[in-house]
C-alpha positions in Angstrom: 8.7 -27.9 21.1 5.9 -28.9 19.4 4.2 -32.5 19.7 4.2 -33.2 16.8 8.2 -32.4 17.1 8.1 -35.0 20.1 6.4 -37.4 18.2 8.8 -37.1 15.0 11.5 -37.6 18.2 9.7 -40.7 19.3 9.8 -41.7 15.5 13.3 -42.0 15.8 13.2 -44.0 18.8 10.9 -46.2 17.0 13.0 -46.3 13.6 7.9 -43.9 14.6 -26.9 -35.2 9.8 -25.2 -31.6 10.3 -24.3 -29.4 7.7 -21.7 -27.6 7.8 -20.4 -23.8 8.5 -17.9 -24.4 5.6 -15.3 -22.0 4.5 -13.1 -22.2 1.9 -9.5 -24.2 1.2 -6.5 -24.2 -1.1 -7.8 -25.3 -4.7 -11.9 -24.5 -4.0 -13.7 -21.5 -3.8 -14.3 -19.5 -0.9 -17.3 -19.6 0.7 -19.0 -18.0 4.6 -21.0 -19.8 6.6 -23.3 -21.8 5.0 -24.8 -22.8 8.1 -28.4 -22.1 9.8 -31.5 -22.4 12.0 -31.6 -24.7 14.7 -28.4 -26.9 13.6 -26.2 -24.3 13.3 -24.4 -22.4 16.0 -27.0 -20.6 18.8 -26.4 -16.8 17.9 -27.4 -16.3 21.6 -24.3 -18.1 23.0 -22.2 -15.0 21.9 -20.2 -13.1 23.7 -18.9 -16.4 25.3 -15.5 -16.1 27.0 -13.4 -19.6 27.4 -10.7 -20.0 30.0 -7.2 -22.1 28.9 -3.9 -22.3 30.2 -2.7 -18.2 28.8 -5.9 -16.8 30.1 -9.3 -15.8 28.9 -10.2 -15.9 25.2 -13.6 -14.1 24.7 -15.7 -14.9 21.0 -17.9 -12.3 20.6 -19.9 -14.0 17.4 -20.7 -17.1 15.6 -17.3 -18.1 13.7 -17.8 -18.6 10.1 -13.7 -19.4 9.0 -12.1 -21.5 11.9 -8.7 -22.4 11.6 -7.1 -25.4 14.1 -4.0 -26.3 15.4 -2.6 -29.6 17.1 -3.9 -33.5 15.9 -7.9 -33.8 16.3 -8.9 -30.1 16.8 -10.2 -29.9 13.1 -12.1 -33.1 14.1 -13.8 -31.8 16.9 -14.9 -29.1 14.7 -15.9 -31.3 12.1 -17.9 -33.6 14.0 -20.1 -30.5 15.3 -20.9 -29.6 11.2 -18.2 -26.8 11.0 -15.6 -27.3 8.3 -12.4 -25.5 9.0 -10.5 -23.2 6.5 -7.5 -24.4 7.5 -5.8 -27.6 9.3 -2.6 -29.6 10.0 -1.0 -31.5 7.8 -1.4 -35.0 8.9 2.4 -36.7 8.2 2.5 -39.4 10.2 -0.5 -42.1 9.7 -2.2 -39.4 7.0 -3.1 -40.5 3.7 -2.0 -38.7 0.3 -4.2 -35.8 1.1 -2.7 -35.1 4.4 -5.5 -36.1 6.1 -7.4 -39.0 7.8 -9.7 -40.7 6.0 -12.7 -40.6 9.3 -12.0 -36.8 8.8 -12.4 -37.4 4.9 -15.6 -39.4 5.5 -17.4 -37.1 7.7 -16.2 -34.1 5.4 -17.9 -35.7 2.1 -21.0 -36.9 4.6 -21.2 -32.6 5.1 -20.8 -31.9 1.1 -17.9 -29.2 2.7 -14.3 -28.0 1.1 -11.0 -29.2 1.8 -9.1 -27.2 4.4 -5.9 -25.8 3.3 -3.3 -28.3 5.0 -0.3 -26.3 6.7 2.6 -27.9 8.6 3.5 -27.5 12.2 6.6 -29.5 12.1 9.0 -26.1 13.2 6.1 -24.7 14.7 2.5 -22.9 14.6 2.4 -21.6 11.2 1.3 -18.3 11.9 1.5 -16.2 8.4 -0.1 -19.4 6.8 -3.2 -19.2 9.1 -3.1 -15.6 8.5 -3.5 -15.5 5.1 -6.9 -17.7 5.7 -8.1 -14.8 7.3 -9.8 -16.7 10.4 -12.2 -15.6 12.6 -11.4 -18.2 15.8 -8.2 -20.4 15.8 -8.9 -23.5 18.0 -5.7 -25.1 19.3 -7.3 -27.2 22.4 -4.6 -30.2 22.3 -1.7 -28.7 21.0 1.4 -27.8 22.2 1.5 -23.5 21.2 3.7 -22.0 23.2 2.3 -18.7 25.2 4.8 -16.7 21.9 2.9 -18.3 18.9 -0.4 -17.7 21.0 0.2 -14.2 21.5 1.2 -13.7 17.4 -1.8 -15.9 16.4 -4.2 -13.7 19.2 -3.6 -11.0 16.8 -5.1 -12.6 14.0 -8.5 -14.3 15.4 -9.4 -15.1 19.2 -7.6 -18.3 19.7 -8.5 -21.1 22.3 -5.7 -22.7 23.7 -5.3 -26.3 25.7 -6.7 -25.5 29.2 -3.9 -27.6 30.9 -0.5 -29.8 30.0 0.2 -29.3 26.3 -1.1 -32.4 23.9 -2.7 -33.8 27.4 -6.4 -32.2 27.0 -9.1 -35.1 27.4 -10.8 -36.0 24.1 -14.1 -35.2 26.3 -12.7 -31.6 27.3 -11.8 -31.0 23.9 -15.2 -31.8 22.7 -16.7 -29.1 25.2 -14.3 -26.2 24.6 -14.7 -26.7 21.1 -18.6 -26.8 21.2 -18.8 -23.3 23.6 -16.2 -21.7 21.1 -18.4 -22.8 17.9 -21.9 -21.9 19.8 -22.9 -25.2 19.6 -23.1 -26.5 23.0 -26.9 -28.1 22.0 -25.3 -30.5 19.2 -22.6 -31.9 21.7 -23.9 -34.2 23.8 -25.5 -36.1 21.0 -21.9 -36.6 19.3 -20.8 -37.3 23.0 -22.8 -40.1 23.3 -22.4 -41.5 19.8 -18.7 -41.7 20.4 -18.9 -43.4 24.0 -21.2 -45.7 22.4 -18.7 -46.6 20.2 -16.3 -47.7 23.2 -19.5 -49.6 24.5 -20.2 -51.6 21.4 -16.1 -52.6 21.4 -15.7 -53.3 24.8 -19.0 -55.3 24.5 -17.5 -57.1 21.5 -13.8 -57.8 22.9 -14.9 -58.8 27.1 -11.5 -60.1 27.2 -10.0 -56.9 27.6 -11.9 -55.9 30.6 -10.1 -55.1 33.4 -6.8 -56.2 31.6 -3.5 -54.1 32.2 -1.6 -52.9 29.8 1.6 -50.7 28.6 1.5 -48.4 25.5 4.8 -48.2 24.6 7.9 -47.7 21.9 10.9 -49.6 21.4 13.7 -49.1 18.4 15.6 -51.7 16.7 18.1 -48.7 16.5 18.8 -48.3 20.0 18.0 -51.4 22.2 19.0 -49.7 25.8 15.8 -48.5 26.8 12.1 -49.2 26.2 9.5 -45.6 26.0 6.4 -45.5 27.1 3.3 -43.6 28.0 1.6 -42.1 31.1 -1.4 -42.0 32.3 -1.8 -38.3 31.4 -1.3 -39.2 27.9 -4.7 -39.7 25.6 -3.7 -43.2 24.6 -3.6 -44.7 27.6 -6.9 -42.8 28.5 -8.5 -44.2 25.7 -7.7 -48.1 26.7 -9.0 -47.1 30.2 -12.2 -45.9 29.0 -12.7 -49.0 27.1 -12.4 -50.7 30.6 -9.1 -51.7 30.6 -6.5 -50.7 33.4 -2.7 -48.7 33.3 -0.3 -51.5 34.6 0.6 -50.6 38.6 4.1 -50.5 37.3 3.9 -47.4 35.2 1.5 -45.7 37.8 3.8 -46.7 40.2 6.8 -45.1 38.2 4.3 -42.0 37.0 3.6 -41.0 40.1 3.6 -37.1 40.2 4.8 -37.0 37.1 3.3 -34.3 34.6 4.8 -36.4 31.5 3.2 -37.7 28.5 5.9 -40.2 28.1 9.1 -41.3 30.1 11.9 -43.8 29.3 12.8 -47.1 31.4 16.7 -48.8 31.0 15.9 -52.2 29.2 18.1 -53.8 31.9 14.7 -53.6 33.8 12.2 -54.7 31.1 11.3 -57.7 33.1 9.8 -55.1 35.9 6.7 -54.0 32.9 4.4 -56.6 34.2 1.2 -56.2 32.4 -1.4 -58.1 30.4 -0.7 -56.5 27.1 2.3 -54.5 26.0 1.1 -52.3 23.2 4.3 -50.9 21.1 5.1 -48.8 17.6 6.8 -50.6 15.1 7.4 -50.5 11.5 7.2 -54.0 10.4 6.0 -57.7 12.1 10.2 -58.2 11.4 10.9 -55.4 13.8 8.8 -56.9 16.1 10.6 -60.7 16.1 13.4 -58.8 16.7 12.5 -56.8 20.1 10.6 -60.5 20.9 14.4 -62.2 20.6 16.2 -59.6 21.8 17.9 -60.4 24.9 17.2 -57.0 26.7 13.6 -56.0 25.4 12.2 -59.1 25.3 12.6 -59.9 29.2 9.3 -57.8 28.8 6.9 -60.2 30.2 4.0 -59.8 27.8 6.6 -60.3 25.2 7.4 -63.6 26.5 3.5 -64.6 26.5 2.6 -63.3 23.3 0.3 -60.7 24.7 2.0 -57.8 22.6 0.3 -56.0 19.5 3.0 -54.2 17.2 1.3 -50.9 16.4 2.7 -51.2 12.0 -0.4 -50.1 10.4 0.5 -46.0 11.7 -3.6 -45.2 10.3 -5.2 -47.2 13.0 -2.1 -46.4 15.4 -3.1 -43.0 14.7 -6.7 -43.4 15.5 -5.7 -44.5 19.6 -3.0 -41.5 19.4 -5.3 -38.6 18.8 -8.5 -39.3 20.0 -12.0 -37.4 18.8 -15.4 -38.2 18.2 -14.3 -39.0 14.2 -11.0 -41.1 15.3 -12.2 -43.2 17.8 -14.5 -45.3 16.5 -12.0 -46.1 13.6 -9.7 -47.1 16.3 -12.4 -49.1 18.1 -13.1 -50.8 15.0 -9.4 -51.2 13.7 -7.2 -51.0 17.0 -9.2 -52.7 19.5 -8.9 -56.1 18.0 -5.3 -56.4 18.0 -5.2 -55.5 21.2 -7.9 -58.4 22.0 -5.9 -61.1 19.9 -2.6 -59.8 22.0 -4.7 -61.0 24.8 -5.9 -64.4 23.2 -2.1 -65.5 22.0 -1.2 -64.8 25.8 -3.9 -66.7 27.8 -3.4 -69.9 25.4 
């Protein structure tokens, strides 16, 4: 099953500068690299071979029509100045193009095409990505099975997640992509632009500093049982990089776990101590619900007003797949909710 399968799952329980080595997309012509010199990919990085979790993939050039799989691979790409041919459709928290707009942004700031926009909802779409004719298929935080990576290994060299599927670090992503692209020189410059956005926000919100918190999911369709997510997930990673800390009750009920997510009976919502609880919601009226609910809102951050409800799915979007184009969106947008969560509650 996909993640983006899990996630549609998890929508149930919640109701849910470089120029660029362009190639061409649905509606615009087609076009090779239009990349080179010294901020292009280093021709002397090829062969390179990159281990993942089904083996060794080996590149033997400088890709010119990249095709990704999975949430932020294409922005990974992106922010390293290569445009893919083809990438996701973005359903949930996209805008009308299927896309995001920090990927939007950064593709205008390049002058680059559109990809063509294929869904993964049943799957990896592997005779849409073949008819793109790709030379490298990057799939670093997906969730391809070892099947679809065999079919798609037929098509183009394909780098695959190099541990848990949808668990790859937004920082290891950013590495495997760079090797695979040949552009290990432009990477740590994006690298630090992206932890300096963290920086600047945790700089600008002190209160969350060392705060717990829980990332979570509750449904006004099914009040039994409250989801939330692990420490292996990127979410949670993401709040601990800004400085903030996973609540000892979820590492406590983690422990050896090799989950993204696990469930908790609501009978024990008063046992998710934490500063913050952080939850998915569709609407503010959702969220007085959960609040009054006699189950859910035994949650003790819901009883101090230290809870953001995660409506706006963009921004949510932003903390859910994390890259160097999403997160300082969610730094800007996401961030501050969770600092006023933490305001209403210390009043």
């Amino acid at each position: 099953m996909t993640r983006t399968r899990l996630a549609a799952a998890a929508a149930a329980v919640l109701a849910l500068a470089l120029s660029a080595c362009s190639t061409g997309a649905s509606g615009s012509t087609d076009a090779g690299s239009a990349d080179a010199g010294s901020s292009g990919a280093d021709a002397s990085a090829f062969p390179v071979t990159i281990k993942h979790v089904y083996g060794d993939t080996v590149i033997s050039k400088a890709p010119t029509r990249v095709a990704t799989l999975g949430w932020s691979d294409q922005d990974f790409a992106l922010s390293l100045g290569v445009a893919p041919v083809g990438a996701i459709k973005v359903t949930w928290g996209g805008n009308a193009k299927l896309s995001t707009p920090w990927y939007d942004a950064k593709l205008a700031a390049l002058g680059a095409a559109e990809p063509t926009r294929y869904d993964d909802a049943d799957g990896a779409p592997i005779e849409e990505i073949a008819k793109l004719t790709p030379d490298l298929i990057l799939a670093t935080n997906s969730g391809v099975t070892k099947e679809e990576y065999d079919k798609l290994s037929k098509i183009a060299p394909v780098v695959a997640y190099p541990g848990a599927a949808w668990g790859t670090p937004w920082q290891t992503s950013l590495e495997m992509v760079a090797k695979a692209l040949g552009r290990e020189q432009q990477a740590p410059a994006v690298l630090r632009a992206t932890e300096d956005s963290i920086k600047a926000a945790a700089a600008k919100f002190p209160q969350t500093k060392d705060k717990t918190f829980i990332f979570g999911a509750m449904s006004t369709t099914d009040n039994s049982k409250i989801d939330y997510y692990t420490p292996l997930d990127n979410r949670p990673r993401l709040l601990v990089d800004l400085g903030m800390k996973n609540a000892p009750v979820v590492e406590d009920l983690t422990k050896g776990s090799t989950e993204f997510y696990k469930t908790i009976s609501a009978e024990r919502a008063a046992t998710l101590k934490s500063d913050v609880f952080i939850t998915y919601t569709e609407s503010d009226a959702d969220m007085a619900k959960f609040v009054k609910d006699p189950l859910l809102g035994q949650v003790p951050a819901l009883k101090s007003g230290g809870y953001v409800a995660a409506t706006n799915k963009t921004d949510s979007l932003g903390m859910s797949a994390p890259s160097p184009l999403s997160i300082p969106w969610a730094m800007e947008k996401f961030v501050p909710t969770v600092a006023a969560a933490l305001d209403r509650a210390g009043e």
